[in-house]
C-alpha positions as CSV (number, residue, x, y, z in Angstrom):
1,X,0.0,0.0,0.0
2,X,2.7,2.6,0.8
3,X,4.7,1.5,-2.6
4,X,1.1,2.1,-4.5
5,X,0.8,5.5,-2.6
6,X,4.4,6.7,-3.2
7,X,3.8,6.3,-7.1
8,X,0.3,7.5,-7.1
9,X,1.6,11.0,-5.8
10,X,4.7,11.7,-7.2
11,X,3.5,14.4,-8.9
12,X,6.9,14.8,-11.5
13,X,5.6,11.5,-12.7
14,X,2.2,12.5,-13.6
15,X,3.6,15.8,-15.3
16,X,6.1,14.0,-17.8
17,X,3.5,11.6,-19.0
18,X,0.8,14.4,-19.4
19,X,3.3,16.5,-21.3
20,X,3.9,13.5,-23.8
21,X,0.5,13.1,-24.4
22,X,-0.3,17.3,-24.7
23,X,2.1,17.1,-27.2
24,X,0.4,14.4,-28.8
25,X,-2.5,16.0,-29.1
26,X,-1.8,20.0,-29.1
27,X,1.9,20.1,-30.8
28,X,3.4,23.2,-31.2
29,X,3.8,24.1,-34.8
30,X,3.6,27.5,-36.7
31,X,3.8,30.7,-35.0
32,X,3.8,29.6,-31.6
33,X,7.7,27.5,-32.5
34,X,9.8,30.4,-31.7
35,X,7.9,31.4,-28.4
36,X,7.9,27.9,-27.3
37,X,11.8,27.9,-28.2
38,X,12.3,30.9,-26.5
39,X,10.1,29.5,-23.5
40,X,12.0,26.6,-23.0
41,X,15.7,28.6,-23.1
42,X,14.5,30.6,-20.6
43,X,13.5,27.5,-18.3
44,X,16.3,25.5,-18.8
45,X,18.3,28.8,-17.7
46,X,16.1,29.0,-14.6
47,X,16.5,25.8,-13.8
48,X,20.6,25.7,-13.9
49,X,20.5,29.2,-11.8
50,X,18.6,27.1,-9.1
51,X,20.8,24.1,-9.1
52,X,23.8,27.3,-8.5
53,X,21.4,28.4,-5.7
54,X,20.7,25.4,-4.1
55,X,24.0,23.6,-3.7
56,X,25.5,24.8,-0.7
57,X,29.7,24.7,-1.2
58,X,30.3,23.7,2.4
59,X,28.4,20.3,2.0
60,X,29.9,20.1,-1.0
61,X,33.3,20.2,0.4
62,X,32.2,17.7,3.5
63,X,30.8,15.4,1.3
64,X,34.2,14.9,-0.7
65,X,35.3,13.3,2.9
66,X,33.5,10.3,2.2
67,X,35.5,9.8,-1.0
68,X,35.2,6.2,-1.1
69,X,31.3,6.2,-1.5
70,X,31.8,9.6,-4.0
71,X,34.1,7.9,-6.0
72,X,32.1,5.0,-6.6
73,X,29.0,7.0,-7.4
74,X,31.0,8.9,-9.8
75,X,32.7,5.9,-11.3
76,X,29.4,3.7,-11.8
77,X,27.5,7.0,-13.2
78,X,30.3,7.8,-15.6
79,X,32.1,4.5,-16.4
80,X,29.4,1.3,-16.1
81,X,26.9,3.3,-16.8
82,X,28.1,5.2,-19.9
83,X,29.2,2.1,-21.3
84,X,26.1,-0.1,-21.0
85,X,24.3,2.8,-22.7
86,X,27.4,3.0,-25.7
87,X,26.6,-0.9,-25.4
88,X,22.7,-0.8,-26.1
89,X,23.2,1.8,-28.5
90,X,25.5,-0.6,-30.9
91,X,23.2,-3.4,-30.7
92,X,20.0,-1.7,-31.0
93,X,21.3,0.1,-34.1
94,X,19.4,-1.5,-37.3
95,X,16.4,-2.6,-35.0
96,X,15.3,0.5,-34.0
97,X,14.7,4.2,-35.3
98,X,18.5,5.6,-36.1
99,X,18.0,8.4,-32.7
100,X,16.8,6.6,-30.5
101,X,19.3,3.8,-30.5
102,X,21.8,6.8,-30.2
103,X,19.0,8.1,-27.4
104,X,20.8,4.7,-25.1
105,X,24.3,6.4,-25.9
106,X,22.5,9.9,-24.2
107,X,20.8,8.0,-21.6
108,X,24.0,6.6,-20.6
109,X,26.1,9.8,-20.6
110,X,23.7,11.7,-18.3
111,X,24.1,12.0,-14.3
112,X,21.8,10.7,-11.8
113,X,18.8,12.7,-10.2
114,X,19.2,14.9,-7.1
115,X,16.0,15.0,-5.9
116,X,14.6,11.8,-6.2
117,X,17.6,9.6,-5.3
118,X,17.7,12.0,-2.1
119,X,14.2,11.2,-1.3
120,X,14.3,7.3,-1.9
121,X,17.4,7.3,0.4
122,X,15.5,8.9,2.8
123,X,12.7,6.5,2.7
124,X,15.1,3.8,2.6
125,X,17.0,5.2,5.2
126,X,20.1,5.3,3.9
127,X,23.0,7.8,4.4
128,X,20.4,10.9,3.2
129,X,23.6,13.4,3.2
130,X,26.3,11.6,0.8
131,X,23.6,10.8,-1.6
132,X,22.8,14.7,-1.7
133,X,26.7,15.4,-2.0
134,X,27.3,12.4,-4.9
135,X,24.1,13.3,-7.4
136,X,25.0,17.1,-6.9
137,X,28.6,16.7,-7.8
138,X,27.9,14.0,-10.7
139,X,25.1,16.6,-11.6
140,X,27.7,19.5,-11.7
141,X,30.5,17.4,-13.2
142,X,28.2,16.4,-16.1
143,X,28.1,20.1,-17.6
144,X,30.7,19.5,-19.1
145,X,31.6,15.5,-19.0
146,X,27.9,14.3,-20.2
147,X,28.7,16.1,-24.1
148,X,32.0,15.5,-23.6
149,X,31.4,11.6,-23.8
150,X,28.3,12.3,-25.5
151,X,29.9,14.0,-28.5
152,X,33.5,11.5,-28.6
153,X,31.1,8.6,-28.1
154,X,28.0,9.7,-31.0
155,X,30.9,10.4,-33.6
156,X,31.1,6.8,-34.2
157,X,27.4,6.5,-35.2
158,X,27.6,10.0,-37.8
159,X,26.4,12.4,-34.9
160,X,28.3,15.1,-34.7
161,X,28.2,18.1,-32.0
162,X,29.9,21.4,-33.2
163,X,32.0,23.6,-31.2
164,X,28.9,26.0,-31.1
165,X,26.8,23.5,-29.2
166,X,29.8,23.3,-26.7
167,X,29.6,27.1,-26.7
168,X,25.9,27.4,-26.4
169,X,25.6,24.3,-23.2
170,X,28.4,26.9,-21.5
171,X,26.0,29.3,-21.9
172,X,22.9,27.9,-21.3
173,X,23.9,25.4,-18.2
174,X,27.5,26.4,-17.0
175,X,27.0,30.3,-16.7
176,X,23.4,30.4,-15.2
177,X,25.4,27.7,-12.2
178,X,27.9,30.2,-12.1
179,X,25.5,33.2,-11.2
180,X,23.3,31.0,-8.9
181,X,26.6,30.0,-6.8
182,X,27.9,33.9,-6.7
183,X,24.3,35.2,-5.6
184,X,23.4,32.4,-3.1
185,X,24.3,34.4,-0.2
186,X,20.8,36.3,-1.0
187,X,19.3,33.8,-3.3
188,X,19.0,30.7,-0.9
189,X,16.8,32.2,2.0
190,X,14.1,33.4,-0.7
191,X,14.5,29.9,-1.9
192,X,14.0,28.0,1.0
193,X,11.3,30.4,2.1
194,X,9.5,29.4,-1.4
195,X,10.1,25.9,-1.4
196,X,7.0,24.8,-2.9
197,X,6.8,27.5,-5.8
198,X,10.2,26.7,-6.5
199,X,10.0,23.5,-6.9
200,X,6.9,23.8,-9.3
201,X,8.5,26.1,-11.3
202,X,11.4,23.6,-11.4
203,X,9.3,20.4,-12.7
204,X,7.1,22.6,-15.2
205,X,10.4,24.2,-16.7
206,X,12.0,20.4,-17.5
207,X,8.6,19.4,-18.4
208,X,8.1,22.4,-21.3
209,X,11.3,21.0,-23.0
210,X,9.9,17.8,-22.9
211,X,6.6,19.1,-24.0
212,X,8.5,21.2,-27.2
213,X,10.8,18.3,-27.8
214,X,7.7,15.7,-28.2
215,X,5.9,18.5,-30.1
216,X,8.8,18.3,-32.7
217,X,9.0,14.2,-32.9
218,X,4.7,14.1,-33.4
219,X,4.9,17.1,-36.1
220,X,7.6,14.9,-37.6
221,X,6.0,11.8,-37.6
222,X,6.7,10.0,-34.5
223,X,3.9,7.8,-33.7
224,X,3.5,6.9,-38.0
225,X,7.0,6.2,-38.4
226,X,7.7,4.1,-35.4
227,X,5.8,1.0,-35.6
228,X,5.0,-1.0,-32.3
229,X,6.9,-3.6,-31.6
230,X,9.8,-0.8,-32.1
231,X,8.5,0.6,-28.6
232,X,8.6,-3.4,-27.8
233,X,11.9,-3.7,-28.0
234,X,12.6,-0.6,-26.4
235,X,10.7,-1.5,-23.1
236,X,13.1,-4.8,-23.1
237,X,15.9,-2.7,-23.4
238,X,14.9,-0.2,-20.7
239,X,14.5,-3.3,-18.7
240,X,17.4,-4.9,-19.6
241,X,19.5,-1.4,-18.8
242,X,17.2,-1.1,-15.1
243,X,18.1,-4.5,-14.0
244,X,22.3,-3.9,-14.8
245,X,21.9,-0.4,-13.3
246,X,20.1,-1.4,-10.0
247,X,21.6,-4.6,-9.6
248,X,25.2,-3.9,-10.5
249,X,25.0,-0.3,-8.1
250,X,23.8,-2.8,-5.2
251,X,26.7,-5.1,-6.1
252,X,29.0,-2.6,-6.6
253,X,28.3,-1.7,-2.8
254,X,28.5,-4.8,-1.2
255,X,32.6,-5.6,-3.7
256,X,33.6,-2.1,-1.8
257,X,32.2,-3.1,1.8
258,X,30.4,-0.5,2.0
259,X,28.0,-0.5,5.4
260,X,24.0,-1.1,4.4
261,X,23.2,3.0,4.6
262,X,25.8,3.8,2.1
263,X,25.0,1.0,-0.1
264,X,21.6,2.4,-0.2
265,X,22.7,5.3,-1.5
266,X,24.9,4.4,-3.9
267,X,22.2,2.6,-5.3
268,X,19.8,5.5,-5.9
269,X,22.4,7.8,-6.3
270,X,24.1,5.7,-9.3
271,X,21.2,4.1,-11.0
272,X,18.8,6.8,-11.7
273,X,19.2,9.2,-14.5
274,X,18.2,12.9,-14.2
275,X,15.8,14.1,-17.0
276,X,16.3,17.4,-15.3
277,X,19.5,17.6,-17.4
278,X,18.8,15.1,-20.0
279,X,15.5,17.5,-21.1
280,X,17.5,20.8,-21.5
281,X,20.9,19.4,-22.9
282,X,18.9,17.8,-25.6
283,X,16.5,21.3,-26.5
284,X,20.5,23.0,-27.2
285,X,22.0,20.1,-28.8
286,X,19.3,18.8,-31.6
287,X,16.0,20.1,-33.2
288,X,13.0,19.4,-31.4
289,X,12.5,16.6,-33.9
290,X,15.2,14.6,-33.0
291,X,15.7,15.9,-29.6
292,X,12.1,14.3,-29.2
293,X,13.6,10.4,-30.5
294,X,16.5,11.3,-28.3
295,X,14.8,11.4,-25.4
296,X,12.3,8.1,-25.6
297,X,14.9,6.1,-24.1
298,X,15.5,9.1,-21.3
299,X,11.5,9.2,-20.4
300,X,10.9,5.1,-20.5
301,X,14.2,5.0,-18.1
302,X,13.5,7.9,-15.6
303,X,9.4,7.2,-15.5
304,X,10.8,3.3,-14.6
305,X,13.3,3.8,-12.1
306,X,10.6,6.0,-10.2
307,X,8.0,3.2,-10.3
308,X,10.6,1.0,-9.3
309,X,12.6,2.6,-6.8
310,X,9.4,3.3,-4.9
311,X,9.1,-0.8,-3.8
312,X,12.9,-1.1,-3.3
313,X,13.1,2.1,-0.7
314,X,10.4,0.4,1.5
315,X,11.9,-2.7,1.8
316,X,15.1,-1.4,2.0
317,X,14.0,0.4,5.2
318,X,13.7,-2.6,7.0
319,X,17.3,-4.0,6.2
């Protein structure tokens, strides 16, 4: 009953699959393109300005002390990870539509969730704190290592991302950090007093650019072109990637002797992938076309791992 009840009102959960299926139904096309575009820069800069608000540099720095745990979050989210996605990519390429087999190679570039990894920990209760300090520092680290890998890894499939996408992500995701971290002082207690606004505005900017993204993919074609038992394979795939990434994090744990609460977070901390970034990287990196194919593998996986991780942090509370 609790497990049904933690889906049932997860709220983020709810928005992502309603702004698939408004974009189904009311796509943006025409005239209303270039506000929607300009709607959806302005969001993704909002929300990197409150990821530089938010993260506090003092817990940053007394997080690094449990290096052990923050290396291996790190390592899993950028190394096993990265390559099961490079490794679902190449052998869903031929079976699948062209981007999203490449969408595995994104999926597995990207860093874990903040919020949701943090709050599964907590209801697993697990070492609430580290998990905080890893997913922020993977999440900061993957401004610039998630296209990075990305872009040396997509070469080899005919994608190519120009030096003016590197330009416009420092823009877009690096600078508004920058200017959320130099005006915290002031910033964070008008945060924290508007928690709940805040964190609306947060899940309704990420969900636009998924909205816009799926807007270009169903203008294009998306639900002509891709027959079903494409989406069939897909779900085994997503599967296939949910059981190495929960499984292998929860070994992973137990091969470094890690005690039970810091297993528990390096299992939410390394398995989940963060559409909060995934969302915005892919609205500067590709047409909303493509940047819609890109992300099915992204929305299956993070939709998924909240369903699942739900059941796994209640009985992990009792270990």
């Amino acid at each position: 009953m609790q497990t049904i009840k933690l889906i049932l009102t997860d709220k983020f959960i709810w928005l992502l699959g309603g702004s698939v299926l408004l974009a189904t139904l009311f796509p943006v096309t025409g005239s209303a393109e270039p506000v929607a575009a300009f709607a959806v820069t302005a969001g993704i800069f909002w929300i990197f300005l409150l990821h530089g608000i938010r993260l506090d540099r003092q817990e940053v720095v007394a997080g690094f002390r449990n290096w052990r745990l923050q290396s291996a979050v790190f390592g899993f989210v950028f190394g096993a990870m990265v390559f099961a996605g490079f490794a679902l990519s190449s052998i869903l390429d031929g079976y699948v539509t062209p981007m999203i087999a490449v969408g595995f190679l994104y999926l597995g570039c990207l860093p874990s969730t903040i919020q949701s990894a943090a709050s599964y920990t907590a209801i697993a209760k697990g070492n609430v704190g580290a998990s905080v300090i890893a997913a922020a520092t993977v999440n900061l680290s993957s401004i610039i290592i998630t296209p990075v890998f990305f872009a040396l890894l997509a070469s080899s499939v005919g994608i190519v991302i120009t030096g003016a996408s590197f330009v416009k992500i420092m823009t877009m995701l690096l600078l508004p950090f920058v200017i959320g971290q130099l005006i915290q002082r002031w910033a964070r207690p008008w945060v924290k007093r508007h928690g709940n606004i805040v964190g609306w505005s947060d899940k309704l900017a990420i969900s636009l650019a998924v909205y816009v993204a799926f807007s270009g993919a169903v203008a294009a074609g998306i639900w002509q072109q891709i027959p079903a038992d494409e989406f069939l394979i897909v779900s085994v795939a997503i599967a296939a990637l949910l059981i190495f990434a929960f499984g292998g994090a929860w070994l992973l744990g137990g091969t470094a002797g890690f005690v039970i609460n810091d297993r528990k977070a390096l299992l939410f901390g390394g398995a989940q992938k963060s559409i909060a970034v995934g969302a915005p990287l892919a609205a500067i990196l590709f047409p909303p076309e493509n940047a819609g194919l890109l992300l099915i593998p992204l929305l299956f996986y993070h939709l998924s791992s909240l369903v699942l991780s739900a059941p796994l942090a209640v009985r992990l509370s009792k270990l």
